[in-house]
N, C-alpha and C positions, 0 to 999 in steps of 0.2 A: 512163221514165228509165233509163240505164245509166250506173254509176258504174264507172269504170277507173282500172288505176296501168298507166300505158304505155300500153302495145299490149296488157293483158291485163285482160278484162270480170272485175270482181267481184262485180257483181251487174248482171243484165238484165231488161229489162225490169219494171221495179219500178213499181208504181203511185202515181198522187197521192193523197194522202189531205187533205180540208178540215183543214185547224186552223181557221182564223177570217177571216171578209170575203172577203179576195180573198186569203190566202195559201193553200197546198198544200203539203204538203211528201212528200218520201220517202224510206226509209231504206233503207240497205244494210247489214246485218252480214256480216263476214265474219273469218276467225279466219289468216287465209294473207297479212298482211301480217308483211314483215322487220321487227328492229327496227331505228331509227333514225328518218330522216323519211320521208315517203312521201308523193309527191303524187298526190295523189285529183282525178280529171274527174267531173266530175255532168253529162251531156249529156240536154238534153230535145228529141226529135225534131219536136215540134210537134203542131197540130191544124187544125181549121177556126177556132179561134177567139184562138189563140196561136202567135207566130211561134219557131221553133225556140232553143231559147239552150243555154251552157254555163258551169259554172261552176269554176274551183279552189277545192280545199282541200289544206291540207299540214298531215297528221298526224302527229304523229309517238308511235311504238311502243316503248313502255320496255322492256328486257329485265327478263326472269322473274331474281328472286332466284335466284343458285345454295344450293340446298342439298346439302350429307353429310353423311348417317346414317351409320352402320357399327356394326356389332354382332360381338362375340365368345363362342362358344358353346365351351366349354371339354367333352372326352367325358371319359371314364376313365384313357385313354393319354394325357390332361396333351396333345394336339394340338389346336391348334385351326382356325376357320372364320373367315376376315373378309369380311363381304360389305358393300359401300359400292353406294348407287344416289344417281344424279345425276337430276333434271329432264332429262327432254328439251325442249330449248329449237329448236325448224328455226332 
């Protein structure tokens, strides 16, 4: 199996694995999807005993909470330090 968003493989060649009777299935993780929706291809190449297929899905990707911290460290000479960090979010 190779699952794609576009024209770009997010996971290749990925194997069937039995669940039960006649289903199989196969998984892709992957962490390099935008947020928003995203449509995912699931193409299965075939075999001697199964003819090729494909299938959509459309997932979609919640954005990461923004968080800010920031801390103030006060010295002797009454100056101080602000330092904020944000999440990186691609």
């Amino acid at each position: 199996m190779t699952f794609s968003r576009g024209s770009r493989a997010l996971c290749r060649a990925v194997s069937l694995t039995h669940a039960s009777g006649r289903t199989y299935r196969a998984t892709c993780s992957t962490s390099t999807l935008p947020a928003g929706r995203d449509t995912i291809t699931a193409v299965y190449p075939g075999d001697a005993s199964y003819a090729p297929s494909a299938g959509l899905l459309t997932q979609t990707v919640a954005r990461a909470a923004t968080a800010l911290t920031a801390s103030v460290d006060l010295n002797a000479q009454q100056t101080f330090t602000l330092a904020a960090a944000l999440p990186l979010v691609p």
